[in-house]
C-alpha positions as a Markdown table, in Angstrom:
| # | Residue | x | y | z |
|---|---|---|---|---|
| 1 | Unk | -7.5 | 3.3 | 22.4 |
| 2 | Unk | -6.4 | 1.3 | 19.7 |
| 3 | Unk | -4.6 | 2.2 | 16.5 |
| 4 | Unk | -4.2 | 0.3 | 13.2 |
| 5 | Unk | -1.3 | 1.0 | 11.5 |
| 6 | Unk | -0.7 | -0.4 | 7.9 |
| 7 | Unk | 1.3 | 0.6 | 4.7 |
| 8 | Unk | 5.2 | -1.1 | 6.0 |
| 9 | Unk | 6.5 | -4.1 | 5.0 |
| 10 | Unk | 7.2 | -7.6 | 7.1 |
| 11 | Unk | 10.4 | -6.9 | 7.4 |
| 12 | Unk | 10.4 | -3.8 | 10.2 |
| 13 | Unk | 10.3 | -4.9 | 13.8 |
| 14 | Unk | 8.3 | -4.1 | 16.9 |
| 15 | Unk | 11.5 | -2.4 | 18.2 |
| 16 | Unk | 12.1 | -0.4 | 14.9 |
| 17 | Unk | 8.0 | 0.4 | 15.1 |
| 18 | Unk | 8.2 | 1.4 | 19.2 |
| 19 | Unk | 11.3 | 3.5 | 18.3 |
| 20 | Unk | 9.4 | 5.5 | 15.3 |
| 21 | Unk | 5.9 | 5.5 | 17.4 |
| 22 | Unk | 7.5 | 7.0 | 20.7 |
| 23 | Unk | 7.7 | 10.1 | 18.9 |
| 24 | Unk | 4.1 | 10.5 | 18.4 |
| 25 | Unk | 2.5 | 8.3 | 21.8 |
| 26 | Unk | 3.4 | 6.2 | 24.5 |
| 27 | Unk | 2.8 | 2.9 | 23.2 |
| 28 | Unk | 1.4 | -0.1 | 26.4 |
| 29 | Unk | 1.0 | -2.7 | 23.4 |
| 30 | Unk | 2.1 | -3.3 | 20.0 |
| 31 | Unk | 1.1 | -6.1 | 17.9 |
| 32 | Unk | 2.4 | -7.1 | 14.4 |
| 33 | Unk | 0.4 | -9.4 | 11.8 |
| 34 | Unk | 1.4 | -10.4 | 8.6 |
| 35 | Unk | -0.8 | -10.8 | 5.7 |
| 36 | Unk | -0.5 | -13.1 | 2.7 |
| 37 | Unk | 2.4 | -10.7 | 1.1 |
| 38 | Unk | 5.0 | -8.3 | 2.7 |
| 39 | Unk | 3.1 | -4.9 | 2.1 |
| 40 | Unk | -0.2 | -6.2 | 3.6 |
| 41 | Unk | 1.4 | -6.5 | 7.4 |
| 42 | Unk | -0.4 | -4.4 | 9.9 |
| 43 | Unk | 0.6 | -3.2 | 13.6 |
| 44 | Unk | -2.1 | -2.8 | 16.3 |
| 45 | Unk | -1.4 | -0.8 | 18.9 |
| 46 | Unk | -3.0 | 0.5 | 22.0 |
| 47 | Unk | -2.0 | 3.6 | 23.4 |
| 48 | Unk | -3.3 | 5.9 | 26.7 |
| 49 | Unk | -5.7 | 8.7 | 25.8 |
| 50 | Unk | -8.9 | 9.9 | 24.7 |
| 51 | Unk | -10.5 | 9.4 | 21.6 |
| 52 | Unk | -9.5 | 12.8 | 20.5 |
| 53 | Unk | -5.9 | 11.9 | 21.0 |
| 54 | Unk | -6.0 | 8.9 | 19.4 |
| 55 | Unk | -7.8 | 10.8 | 16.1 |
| 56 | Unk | -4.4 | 13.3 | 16.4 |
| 57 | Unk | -2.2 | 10.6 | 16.2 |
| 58 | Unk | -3.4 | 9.1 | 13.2 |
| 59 | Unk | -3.5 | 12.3 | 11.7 |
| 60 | Unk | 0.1 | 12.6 | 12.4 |
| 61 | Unk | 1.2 | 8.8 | 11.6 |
| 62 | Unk | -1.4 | 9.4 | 8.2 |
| 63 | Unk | 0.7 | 10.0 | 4.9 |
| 64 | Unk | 4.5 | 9.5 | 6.8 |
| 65 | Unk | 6.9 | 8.1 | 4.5 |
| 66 | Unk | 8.9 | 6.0 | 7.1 |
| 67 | Unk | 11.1 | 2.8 | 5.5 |
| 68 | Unk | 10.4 | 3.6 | 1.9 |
| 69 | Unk | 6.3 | 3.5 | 2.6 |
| 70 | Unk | 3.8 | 5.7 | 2.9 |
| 71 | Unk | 1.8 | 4.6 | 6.5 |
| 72 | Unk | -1.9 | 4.8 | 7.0 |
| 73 | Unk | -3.3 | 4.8 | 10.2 |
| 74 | Unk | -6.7 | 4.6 | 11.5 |
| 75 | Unk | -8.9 | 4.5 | 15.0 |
| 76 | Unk | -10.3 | 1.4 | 16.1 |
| 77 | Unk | -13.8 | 0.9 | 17.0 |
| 78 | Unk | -12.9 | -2.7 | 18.3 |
C-alpha cells in the first residue's frame, strides 16, 4: 500500500523520515519530492499490509507534530 505523507519541510531526510516511520510500519520504499517551496515537500512511501493497515497508519502519522510541523497523511489509490 502506499502512503502520502505531507506537512515537513525539505530539509528532513529519508533517514530522519525511516527513523520516525519505523515506529508506526516497516517501510520497503520511501520517496521524497519537493515542491515549489520548503513546506510543500511530500514523502511516498509503500509499506506491507492491508488496506485496513494502511488506513491505521495514517490515522496514527495524521495530526503528529514531528520537526516543528504538524504531518498529514493519507492512502493512496494510485
Amino acid at each position: 500500500m502506499n502512503i502520502i505523507l505531507a506537512g515537513f519541510t525539505s530539509d528532513v531526510s529519508e533517514k530522519d523520515l525511516r527513523e520516525m516511520l519505523s515506529h508506526y510500519a516497516e517501510v520497503d520504499e520511501l520517496s521524497i519530492m519537493s515542491g515549489d517551496l520548503p513546506e510543500q515537500t511530500v514523502a511516498v512511501l509503500t509499506i506491507e499490509g492491508s488496506n485496513a493497515e494502511a488506513h491505521w497508519v495514517t490515522r496514527r502519522l495524521t495530526g503528529l507534530y514531528w520537526h516543528g510541523h504538524s504531518l498529514r497523511a493519507y492512502v493512496s489509490l494510485f
